[in-house]
C-alpha positions as CSV (number, residue, x, y, z in Angstrom):
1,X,-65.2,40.5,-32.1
2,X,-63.7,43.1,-33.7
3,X,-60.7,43.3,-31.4
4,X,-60.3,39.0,-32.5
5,X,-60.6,39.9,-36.2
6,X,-57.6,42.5,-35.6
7,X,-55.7,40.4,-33.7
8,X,-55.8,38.1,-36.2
9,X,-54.9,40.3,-39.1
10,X,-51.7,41.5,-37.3
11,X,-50.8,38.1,-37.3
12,X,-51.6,37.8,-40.9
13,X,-49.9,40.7,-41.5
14,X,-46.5,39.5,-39.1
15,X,-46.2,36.1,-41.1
16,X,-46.9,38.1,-44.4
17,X,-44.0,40.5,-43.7
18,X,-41.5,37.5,-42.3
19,X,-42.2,35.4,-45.5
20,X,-41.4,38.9,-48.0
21,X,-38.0,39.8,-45.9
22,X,-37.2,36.2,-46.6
23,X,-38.0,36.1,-49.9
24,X,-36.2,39.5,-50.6
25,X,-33.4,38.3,-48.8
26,X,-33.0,34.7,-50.6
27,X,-33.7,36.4,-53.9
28,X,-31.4,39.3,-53.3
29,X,-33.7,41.9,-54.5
30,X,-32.6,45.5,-53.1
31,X,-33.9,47.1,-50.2
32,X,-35.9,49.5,-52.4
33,X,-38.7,46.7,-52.7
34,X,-39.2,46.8,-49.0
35,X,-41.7,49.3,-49.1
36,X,-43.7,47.7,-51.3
37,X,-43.6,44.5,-49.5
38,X,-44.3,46.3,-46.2
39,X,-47.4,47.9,-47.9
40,X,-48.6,44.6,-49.4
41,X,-48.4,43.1,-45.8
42,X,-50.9,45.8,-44.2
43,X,-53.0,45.2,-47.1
44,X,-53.1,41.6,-46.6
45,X,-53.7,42.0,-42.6
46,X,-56.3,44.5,-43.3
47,X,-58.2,42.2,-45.4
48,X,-57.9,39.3,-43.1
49,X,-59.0,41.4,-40.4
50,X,-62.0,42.7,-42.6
51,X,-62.8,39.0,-43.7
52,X,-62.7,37.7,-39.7
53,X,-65.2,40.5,-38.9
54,X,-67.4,39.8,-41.6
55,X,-67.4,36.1,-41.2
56,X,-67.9,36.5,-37.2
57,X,-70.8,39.2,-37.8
58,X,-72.4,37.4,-41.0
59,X,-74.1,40.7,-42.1
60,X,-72.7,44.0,-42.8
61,X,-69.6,42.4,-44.1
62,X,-69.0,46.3,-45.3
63,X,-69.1,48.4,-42.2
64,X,-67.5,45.3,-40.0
65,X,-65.1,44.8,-42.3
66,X,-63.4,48.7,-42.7
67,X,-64.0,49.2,-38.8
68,X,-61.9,45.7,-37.9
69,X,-59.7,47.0,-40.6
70,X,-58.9,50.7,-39.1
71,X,-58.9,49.0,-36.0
72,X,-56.0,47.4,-36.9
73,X,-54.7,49.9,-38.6
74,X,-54.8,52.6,-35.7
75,X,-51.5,51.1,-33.8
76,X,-49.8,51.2,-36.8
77,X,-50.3,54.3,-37.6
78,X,-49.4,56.0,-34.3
79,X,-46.8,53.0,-33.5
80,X,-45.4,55.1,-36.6
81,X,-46.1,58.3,-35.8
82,X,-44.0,57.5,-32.3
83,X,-41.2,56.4,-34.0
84,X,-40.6,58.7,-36.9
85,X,-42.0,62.3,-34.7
86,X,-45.6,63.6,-34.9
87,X,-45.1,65.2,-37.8
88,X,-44.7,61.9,-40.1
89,X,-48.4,61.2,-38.6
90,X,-50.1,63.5,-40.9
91,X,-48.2,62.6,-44.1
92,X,-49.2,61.0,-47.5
93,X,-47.8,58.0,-46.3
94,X,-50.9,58.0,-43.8
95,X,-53.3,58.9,-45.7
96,X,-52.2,56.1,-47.9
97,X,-52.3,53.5,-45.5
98,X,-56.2,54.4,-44.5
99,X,-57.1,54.3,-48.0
100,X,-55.4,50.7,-48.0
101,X,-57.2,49.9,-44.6
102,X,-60.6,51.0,-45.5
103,X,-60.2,49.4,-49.3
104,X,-59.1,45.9,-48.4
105,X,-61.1,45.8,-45.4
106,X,-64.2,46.5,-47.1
107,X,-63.1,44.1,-49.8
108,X,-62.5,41.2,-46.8
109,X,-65.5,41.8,-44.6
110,X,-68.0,41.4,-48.3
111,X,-65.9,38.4,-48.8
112,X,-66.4,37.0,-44.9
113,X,-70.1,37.5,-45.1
114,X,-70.5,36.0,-48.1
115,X,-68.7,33.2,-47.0
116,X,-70.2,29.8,-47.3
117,X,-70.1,28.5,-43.7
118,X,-68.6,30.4,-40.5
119,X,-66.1,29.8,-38.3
């Protein structure tokens, strides 16, 4: 279950990212706003995942929701890591992207289990 509710916020997440580099990239905004885009895309898959969990467990829309959450957020924080040397692992930039994970996550699985009918 939680493995589905990641899976399915990466996908969230993929579309959210290909819709903001097309929408920077038709509005001409500069590459500066990429980061900010790239973080409101792992926010967005992080609360899908969280919501998915929460709706697929229909109780402790909390706990389901940040672990679906950090389990999606786990690749992407080593896929990271791989790419930009261990050292970039244990950065703010991390630490910020937990907080993210374990906010909107949180946020999603309350909403999933309070959801009015399941999947």
């Amino acid at each position: 279950m939680y493995i589905a509710s990641a899976v399915l916020g990466a996908i969230a997440a993929g579309i959210a990212l290909l819709l903001f580099a097309l929408a920077v990239f038709l509005m001409g905004l500069p590459l500066e706003y990429s980061g900010f885009f790239s973080a409101l895309a792992f926010g967005i898959g992080c609360l899908v995942a969280g919501f998915a969990a929460g709706a697929f467990k229909r109780q402790g829309g909390l706990r389901s929701g940040i672990l679906a959450a950090l389990m999606f957020a786990l690749p992407v924080v080593l896929f990271g890591g791989a790419l930009g040397g261990l050292i970039s692992v244990i950065t703010s930039a991390t630490f910020n992207k937990l907080v993210i994970a374990v906010g909107c996550g949180a946020l999603g699985g309350v909403l999933g289990v309070n959801k009015d009918k399941g999947f």
